[in-house]
C-alpha positions as CSV (number, residue, x, y, z in Angstrom):
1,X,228.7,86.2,44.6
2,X,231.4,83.3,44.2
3,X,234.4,84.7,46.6
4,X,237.9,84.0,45.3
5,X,239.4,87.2,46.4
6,X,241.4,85.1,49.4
7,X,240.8,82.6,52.1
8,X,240.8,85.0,54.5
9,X,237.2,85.7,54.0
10,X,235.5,82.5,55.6
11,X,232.9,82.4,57.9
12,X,233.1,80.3,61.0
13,X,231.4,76.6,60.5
14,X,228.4,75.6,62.9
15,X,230.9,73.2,64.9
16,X,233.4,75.9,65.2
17,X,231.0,78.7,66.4
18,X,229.4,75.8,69.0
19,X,233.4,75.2,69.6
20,X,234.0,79.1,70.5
21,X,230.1,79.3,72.6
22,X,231.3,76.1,74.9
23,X,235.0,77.2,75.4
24,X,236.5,77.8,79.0
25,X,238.5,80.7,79.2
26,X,240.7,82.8,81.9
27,X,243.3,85.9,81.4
28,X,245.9,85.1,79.0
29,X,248.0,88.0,79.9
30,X,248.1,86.3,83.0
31,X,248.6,82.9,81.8
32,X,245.9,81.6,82.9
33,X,243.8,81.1,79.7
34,X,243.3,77.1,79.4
35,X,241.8,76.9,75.9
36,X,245.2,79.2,74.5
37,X,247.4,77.4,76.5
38,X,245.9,74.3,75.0
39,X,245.9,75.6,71.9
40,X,250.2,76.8,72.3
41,X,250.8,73.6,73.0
42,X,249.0,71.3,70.5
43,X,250.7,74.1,67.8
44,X,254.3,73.9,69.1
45,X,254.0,69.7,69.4
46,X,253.4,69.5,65.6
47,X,256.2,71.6,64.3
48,X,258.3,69.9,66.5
49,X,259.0,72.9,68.8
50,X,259.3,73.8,72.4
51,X,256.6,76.4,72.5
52,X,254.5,78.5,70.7
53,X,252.3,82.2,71.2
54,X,249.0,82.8,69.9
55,X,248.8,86.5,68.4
56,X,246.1,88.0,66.6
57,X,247.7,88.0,63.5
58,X,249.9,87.0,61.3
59,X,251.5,90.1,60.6
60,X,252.0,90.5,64.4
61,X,253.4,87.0,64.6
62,X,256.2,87.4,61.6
63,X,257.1,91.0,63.0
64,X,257.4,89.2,66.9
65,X,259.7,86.4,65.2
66,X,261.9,88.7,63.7
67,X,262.5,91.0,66.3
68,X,263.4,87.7,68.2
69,X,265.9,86.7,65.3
70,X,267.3,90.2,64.0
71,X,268.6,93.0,67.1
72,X,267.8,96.4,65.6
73,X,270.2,97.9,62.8
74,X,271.1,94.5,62.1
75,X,269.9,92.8,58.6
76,X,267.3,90.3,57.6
77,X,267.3,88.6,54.2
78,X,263.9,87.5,52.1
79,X,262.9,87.6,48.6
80,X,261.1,91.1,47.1
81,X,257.8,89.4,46.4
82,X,257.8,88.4,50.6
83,X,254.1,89.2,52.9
84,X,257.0,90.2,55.5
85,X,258.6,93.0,53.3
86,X,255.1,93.5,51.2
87,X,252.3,93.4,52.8
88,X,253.2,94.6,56.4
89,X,253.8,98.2,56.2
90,X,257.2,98.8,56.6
91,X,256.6,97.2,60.3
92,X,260.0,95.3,60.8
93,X,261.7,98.9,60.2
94,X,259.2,100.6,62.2
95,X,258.7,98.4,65.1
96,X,262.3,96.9,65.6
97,X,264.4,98.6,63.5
98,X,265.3,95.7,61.1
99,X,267.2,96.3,57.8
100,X,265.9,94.8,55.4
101,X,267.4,93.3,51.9
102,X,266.2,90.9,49.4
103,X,266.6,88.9,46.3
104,X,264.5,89.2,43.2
105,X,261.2,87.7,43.4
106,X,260.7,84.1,42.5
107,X,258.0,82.8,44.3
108,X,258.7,79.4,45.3
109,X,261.8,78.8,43.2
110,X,264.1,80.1,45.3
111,X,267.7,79.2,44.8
112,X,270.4,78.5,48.3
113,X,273.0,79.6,46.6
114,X,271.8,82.9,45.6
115,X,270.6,84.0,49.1
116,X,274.7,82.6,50.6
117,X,275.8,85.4,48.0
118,X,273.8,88.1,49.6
119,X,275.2,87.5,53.3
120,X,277.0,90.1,54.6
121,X,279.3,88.8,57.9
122,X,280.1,91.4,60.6
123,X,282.8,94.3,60.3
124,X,284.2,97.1,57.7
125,X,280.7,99.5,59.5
126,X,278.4,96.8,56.8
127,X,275.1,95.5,58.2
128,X,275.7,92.1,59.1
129,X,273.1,89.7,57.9
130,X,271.3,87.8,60.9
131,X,268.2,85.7,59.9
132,X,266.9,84.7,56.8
133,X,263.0,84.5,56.2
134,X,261.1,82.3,53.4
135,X,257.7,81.8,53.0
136,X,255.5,78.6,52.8
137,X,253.3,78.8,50.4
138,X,254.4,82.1,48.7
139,X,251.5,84.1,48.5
140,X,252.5,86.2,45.3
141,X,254.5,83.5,43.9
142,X,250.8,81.8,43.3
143,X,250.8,79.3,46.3
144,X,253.8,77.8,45.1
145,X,256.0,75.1,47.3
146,X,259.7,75.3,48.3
147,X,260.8,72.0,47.5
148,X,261.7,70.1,51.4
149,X,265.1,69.4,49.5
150,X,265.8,73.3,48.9
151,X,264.6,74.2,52.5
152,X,267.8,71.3,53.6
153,X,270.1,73.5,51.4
154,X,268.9,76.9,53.1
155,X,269.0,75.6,56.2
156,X,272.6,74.8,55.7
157,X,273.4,78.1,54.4
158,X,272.1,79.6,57.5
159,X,274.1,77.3,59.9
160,X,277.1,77.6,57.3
161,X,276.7,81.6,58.4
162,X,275.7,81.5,61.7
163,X,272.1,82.9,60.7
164,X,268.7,82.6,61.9
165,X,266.2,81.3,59.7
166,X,262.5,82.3,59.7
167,X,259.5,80.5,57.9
168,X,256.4,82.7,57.5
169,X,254.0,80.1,57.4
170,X,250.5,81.3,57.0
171,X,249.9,78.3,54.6
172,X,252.2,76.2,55.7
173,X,249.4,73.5,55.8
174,X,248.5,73.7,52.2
175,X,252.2,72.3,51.6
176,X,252.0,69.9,54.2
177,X,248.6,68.3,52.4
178,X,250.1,69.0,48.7
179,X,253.6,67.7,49.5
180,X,253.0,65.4,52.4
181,X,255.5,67.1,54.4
182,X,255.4,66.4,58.1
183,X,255.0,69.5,59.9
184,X,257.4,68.5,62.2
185,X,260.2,67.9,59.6
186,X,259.6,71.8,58.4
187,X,259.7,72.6,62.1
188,X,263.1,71.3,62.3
189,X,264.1,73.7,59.8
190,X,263.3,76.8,61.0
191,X,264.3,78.8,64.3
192,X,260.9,80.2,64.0
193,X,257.8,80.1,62.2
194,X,254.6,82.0,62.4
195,X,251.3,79.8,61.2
196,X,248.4,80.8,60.5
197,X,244.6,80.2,61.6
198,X,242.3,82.3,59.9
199,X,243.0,81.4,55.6
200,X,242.9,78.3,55.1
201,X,241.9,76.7,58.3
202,X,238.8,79.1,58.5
203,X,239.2,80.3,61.9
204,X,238.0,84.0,62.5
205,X,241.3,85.1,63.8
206,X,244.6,84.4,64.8
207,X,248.6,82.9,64.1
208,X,250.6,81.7,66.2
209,X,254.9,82.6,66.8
210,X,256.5,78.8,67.4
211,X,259.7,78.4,68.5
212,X,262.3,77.5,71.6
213,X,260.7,78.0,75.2
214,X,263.5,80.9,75.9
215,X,262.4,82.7,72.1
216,X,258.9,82.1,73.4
217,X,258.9,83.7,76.6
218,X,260.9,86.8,74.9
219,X,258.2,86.9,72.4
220,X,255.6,87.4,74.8
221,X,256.9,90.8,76.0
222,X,257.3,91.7,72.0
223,X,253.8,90.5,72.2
224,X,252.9,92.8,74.8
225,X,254.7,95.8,73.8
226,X,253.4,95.9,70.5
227,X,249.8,96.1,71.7
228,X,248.6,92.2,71.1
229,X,248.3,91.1,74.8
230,X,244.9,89.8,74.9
231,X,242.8,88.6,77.9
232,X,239.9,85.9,77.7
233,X,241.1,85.1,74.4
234,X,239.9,81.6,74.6
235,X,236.8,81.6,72.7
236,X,239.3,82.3,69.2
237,X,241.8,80.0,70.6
238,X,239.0,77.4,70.5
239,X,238.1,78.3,66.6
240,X,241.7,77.5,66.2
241,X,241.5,74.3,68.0
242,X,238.5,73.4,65.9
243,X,240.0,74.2,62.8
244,X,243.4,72.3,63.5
245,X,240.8,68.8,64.4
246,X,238.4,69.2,61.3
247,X,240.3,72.0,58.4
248,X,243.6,70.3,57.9
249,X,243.2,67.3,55.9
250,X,240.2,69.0,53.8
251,X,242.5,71.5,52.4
252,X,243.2,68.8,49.3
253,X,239.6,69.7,48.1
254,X,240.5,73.2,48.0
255,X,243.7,72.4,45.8
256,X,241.6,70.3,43.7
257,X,238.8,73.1,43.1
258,X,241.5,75.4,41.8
259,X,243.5,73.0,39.5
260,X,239.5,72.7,38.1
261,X,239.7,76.9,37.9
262,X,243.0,76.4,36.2
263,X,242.2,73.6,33.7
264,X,239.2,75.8,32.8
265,X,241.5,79.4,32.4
266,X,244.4,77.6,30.7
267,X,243.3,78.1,26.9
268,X,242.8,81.6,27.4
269,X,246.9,81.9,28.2
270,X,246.8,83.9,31.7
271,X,247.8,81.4,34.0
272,X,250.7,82.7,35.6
273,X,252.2,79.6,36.7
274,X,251.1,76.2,37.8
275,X,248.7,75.6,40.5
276,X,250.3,73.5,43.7
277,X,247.7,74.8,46.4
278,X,244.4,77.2,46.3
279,X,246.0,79.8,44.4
280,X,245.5,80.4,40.9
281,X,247.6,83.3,39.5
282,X,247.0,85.4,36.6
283,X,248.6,87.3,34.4
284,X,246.7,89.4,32.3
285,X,249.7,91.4,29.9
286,X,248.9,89.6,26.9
287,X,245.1,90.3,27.8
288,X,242.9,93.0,26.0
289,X,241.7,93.6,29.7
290,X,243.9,94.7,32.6
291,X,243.7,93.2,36.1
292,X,241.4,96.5,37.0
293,X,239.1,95.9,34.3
294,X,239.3,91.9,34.8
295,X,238.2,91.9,37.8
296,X,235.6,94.5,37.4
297,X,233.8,92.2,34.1
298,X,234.2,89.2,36.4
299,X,232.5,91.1,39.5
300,X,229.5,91.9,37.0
301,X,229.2,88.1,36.1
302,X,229.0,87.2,39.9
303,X,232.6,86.4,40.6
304,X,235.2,88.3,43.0
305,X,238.6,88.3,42.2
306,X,241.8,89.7,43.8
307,X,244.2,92.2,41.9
308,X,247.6,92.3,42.7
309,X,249.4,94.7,40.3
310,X,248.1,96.4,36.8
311,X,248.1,92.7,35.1
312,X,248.2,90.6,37.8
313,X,245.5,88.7,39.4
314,X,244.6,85.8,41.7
315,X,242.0,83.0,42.7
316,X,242.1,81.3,46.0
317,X,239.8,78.6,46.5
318,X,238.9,77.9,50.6
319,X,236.4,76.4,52.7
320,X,233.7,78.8,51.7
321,X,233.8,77.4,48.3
322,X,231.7,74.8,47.3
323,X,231.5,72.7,43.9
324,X,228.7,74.4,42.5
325,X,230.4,77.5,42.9
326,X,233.5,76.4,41.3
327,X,231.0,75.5,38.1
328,X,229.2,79.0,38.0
329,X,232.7,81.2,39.0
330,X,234.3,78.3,36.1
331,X,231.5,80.0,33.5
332,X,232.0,83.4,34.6
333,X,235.8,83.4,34.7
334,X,235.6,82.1,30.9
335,X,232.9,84.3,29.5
336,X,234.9,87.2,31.1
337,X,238.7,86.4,29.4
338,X,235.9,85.5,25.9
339,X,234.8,88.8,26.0
C-alpha cells in the first residue's frame, strides 16, 4: 500500500530510533529532563521566542496556548475550516471554557479586514473578543500558505484591538521551506504558536507551546492539569531533536512529489486548489464517484487516501513516501478517476 492518507503516519528513520536508544533522560515534571530541555530550547530560539513546552500533542499544545490567551467566557476568533475548532473535540469549550466564533472557511486566503469586522470590544454583557488563531499551513484549506504580507496585516489588527494572536503551526515548516520564511520572522508575529513534531518532521510524537518565559511557565500547569505531564520523556524529545537536524530542509521533496500527484490528477478536473506544500486536495462533486467510493476504488488499486467530507478528499505526500511510490500511487490515482 502507497500511504497518502496524512503525514502523520511515518515510521521513525534508523538515525532517529538510534537517536531515541542513545538519549539521556531524567524527570520532566521535575525539570530535570536534559534531552526536553534541550529540545525547549533549540524550539523557542528558532521562532524567536523566550521559551517553549514539549506536549504530546498538538491538540494539547493549541488547547494550552489558548487557555493562556483567552480567560474563560471570553472569545477567540478563527476561521470554520480551523484543526482548533475542527478537529479537537469541542476541547477549548470543554477544557477552558473558550467561546468560540469564526469566519467562513477559506483556507489560506484569509482576508485582515474581515477578521477586524468580527471583533467584539468589551461591554453592553457581549463576549469580548481576546485572541485570534490562524493556521500555518491550513490543513483543510489543502496545505495552503498565508502570505507573510497578510500575517503583517493580522498582526496589526490584533495590536490595533488589543488582541492576542495564536498561530497553530503543526506545518509551519512546510511554509518555511515553500516560502522561505524565517521561522523567526513568523515567530515575531504570533504571541504563541504550537509546532508540530510528528507530520512532517516524522517524529513518533509530540508539539511543542512556544511563547514568553512568563506564558511558558503558566503553560506548564495547563500542561499538568490537563493530564500531559510526562516523566523520562527524553527518548521522544530526542526523535524531535533528530527530526529538527535531518527533516527540515527535506520537506521540498515532499512538495515536489505532490505537485507530481497534482500534475498527474489535473485533467481529470478534482483538484481542489493549487498545491503549495504535501497536500493535494480533491474535490470529487463533479465526479461519478464520491469521496467514499473514491477512496475505496483507490484502496483496491493499492493506494490510501484521506476523506474529508462526502466529496472531499486529500493526498499528503511525507517522508514515508518515496519516488517509486509516487509513480505506482500516480497510476492508481488515474485509473481510479478513468474508471
Amino acid at each position: 500500500m502507497v500511504d497518502l492518507r496524512s503525514d502523520t503516519v511515518t515510521r521513525p528513520t534508523a538515525g532517529m530510533r538510534e537517536a531515541m536508544a542513545t538519549a539521556e533522560v531524567g524527570d520532566d515534571v521535575y525539570g530535570e529532563d536534559p534531552t526536553v530541555t534541550a529540545l525547549e530550547a533549540e524550539v523557542a530560539a528558532l521562532f524567536g521566542h523566550e521559551a517553549a513546552l514539549f506536549a504530546p500533542t498538538g491538540s494539547m499544545a493549541n488547547q494550552i496556548a489558548l487557555q493562556l490567551l483567552v480567560p474563560p467566557g471570553d472569545e477567540l476568533l478563527c476561521d470554520a475550516d480551523a484543526h482548533v475548532v475542527t478537529y479537537e473535540i469541542g476541547a477549548a469549550a470543554a477544557y477552558g471554557g473558550i467561546s468560540s466564533r469564526t469566519w467562513p472557511a477559506v483556507g489560506a486566503d484569509l482576508d485582515p479586514d474581515v477578521v477586524a469586522q468580527l471583533v467584539r470590544p468589551d461591554g453592553y454583557f457581549a463576549v469580548p473578543t481576546r485572541a485570534i488563531a490562524v493556521e500555518q499551513t491550513h490543513n483543510r484549506g489543502g496545505g495552503g500558505v498565508i502570505p507573510l504580507g497578510v500575517l503583517r496585516r493580522l498582526r496589526g489588527v490584533a495590536d490595533e484591538h488589543g488582541l492576542a494572536l495564536h498561530c497553530d503551526g503543526a506545518r509551519i515548516w512546510h511554509a518555511h521551506v515553500a516560502d522561505g520564511v524565517p521561522l523567526a520572522e513568523y515567530g515575531a508575529l504570533f504571541d504563541t504558536l504550537s509546532v508540530c513534531l510528528s507530520k512532517g518532521l516524522g517524529a513518533p510524537v509530540g508539539s511543542l507551546v512556544v511563547g514568553s518565559a512568563e506564558r511558558i511557565a503558566r503553560a506548564r500547569v495547563v500542561r499538568k492539569r490537563m493530564g500531559g505531564g510526562m516523566r523520562q520523556v527524553g527518548v521522544l524529545a530526542a526523535a524531535g531533536r533528530y527530526a529538527l537536524a535531518h527533516h527540515v530542509a527535506r520537506l521540498a521533496a515532499d512538495h515536489a512529489k505532490a505537485a507530481r500527484l497534482a500534475e498527474a490528477i489535473a485533467p481529470f478536473g478534482v483538484l481542489a486548489g493549487p498545491v503549495r506544500t504535501n497536500i493535494v486536495p480533491l474535490d470529487l462533486t463533479k465526479h461519478p464517484l464520491d469521496a467514499r467510493r473514491f477512496a475505496a476504488a483507490a484502496r483496491e488499486r493499492g493506494v490510501l487516501v484521506s476523506v474529508l467530507g462526502p466529496n472531499t478528499a486529500r493526498l499528503v505526500t511525507h517522508l514515508d513516501v518515496a519516488d517509486p511510490d509516487i509513480d505506482r500511487a500516480t497510476q492508481s490515482l488515474t485509473q481510479t478517476l478513468r474508471a
